[in-house]
N, CA, C and O of each residue as an XYZ file, in Angstrom:
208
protein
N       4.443    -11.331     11.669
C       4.691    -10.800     10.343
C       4.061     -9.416     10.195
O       4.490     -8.394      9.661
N       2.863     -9.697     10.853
C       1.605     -8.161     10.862
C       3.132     -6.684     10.927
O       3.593     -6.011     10.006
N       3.414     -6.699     12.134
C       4.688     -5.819     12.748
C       5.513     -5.460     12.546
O       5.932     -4.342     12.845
N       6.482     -7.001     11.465
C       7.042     -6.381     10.894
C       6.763     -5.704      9.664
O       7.448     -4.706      9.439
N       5.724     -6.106      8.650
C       5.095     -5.050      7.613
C       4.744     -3.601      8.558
O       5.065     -2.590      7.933
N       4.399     -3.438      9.356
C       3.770     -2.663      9.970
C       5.278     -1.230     10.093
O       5.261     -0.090      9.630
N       6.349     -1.910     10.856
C       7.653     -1.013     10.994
C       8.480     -0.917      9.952
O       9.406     -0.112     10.054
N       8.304     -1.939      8.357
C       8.561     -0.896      7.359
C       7.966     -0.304      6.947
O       8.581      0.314      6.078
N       6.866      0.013      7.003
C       5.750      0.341      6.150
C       6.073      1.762      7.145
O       5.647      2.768      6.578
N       6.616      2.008      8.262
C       6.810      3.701      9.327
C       8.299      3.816      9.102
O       8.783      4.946      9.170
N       9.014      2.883      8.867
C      10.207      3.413      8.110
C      10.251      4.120      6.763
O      11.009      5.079      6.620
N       9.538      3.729      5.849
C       9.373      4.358      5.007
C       8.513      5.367      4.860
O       8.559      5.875      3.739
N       7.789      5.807      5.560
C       6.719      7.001      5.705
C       7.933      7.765      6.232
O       8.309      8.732      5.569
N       8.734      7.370      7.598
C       9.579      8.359      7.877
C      11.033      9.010      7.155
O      11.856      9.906      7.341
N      10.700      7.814      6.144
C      12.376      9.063      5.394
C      11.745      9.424      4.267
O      12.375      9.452      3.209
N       9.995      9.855      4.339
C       9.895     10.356      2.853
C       9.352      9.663      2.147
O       9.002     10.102      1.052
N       9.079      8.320      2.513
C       8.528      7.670      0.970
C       6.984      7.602      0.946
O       6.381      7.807      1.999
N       6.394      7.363     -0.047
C       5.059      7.044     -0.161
C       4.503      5.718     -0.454
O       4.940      4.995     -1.349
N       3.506      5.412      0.337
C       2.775      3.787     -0.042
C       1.650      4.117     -0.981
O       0.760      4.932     -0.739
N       1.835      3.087     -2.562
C       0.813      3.180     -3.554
C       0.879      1.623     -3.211
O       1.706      1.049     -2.502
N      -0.399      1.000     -4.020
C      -0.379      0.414     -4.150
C      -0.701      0.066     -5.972
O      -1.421      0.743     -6.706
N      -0.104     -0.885     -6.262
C      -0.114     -1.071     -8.068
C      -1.099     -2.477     -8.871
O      -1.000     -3.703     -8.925
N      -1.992     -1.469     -9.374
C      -3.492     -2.354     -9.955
C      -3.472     -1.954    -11.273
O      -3.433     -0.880    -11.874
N      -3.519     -3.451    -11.627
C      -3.509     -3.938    -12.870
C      -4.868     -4.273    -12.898
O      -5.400     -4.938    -12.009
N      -5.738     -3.624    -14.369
C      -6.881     -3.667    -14.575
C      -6.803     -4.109    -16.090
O      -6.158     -3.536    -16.968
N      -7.833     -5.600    -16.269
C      -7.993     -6.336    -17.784
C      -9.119     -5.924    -18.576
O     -10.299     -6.075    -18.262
N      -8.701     -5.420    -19.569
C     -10.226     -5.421    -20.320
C     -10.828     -6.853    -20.980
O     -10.165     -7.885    -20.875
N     -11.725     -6.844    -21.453
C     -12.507     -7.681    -21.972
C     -11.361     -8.040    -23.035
O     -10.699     -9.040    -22.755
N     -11.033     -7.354    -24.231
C     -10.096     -7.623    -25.456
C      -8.837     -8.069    -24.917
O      -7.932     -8.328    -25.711
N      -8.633     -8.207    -23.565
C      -7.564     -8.588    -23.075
C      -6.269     -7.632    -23.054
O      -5.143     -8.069    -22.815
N      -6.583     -6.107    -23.367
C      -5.925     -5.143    -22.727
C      -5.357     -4.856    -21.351
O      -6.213     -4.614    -20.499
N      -4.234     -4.834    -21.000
C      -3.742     -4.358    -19.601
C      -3.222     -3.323    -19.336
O      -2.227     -2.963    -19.966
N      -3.701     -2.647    -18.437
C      -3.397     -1.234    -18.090
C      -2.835     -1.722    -16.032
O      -3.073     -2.720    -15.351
N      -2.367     -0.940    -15.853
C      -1.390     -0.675    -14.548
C      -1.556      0.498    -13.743
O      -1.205      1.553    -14.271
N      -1.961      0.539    -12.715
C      -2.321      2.002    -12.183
C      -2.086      1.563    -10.635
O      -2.485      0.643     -9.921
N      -0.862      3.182    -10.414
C      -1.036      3.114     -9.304
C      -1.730      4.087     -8.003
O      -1.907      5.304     -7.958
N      -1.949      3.309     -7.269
C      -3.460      4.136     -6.180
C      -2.723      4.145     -4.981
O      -1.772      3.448     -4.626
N      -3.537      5.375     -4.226
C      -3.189      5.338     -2.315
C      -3.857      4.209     -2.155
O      -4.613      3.669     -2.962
N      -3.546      3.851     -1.044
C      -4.441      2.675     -0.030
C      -5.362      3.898      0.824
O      -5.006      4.920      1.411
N      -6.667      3.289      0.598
C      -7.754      4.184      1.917
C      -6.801      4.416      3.003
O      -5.953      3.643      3.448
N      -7.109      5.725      3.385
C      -7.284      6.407      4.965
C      -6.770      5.165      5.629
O      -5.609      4.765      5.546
N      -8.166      4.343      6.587
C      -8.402      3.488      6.913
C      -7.156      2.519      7.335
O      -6.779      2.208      8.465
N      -6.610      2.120      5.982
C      -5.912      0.792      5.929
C      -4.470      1.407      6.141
O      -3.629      0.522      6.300
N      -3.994      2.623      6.183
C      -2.820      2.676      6.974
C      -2.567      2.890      8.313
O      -1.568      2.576      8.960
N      -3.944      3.664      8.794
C      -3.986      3.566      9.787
C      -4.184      2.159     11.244
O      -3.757      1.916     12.373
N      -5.066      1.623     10.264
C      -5.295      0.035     10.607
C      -3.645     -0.548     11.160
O      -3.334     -1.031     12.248
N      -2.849     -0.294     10.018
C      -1.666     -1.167     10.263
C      -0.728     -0.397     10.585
O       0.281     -1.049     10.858
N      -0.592      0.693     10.680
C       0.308      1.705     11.748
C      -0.061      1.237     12.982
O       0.842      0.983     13.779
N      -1.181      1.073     13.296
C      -1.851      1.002     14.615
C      -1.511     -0.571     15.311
O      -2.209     -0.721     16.313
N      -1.036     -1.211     15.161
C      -0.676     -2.669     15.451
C       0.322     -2.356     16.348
O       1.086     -1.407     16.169
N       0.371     -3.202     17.448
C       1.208     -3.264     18.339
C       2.795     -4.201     17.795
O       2.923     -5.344     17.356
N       3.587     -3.354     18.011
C       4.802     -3.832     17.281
C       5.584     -4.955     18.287
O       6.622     -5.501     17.913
């Protein structure tokens, strides 16, 4: 499964797209807000790096 996340995740880097990832943060009053973030350095490289 790792591999295949891994070869869409370089299909889509290669025609252009970008990986966010989307965090939903609760307040106390039970407010929800939605934000989306890069993934660390690290963690694309991590899983680019997997043998396909």
């Amino acid at each position: 499964m790792r591999s295949t996340r891994a070869a869409r995740v370089r299909e889509g880097l290669n025609s252009g797209l970008e990986v966010m990832t989307l965090r939903t943060i609760e307040f106390p009053d039970g407010r929800r807000i939605q934000i989306l973030t890069k993934p660390r350095p690290g963690a694309m490289s991590e899983l680019l790096d997997t043998p396909e």
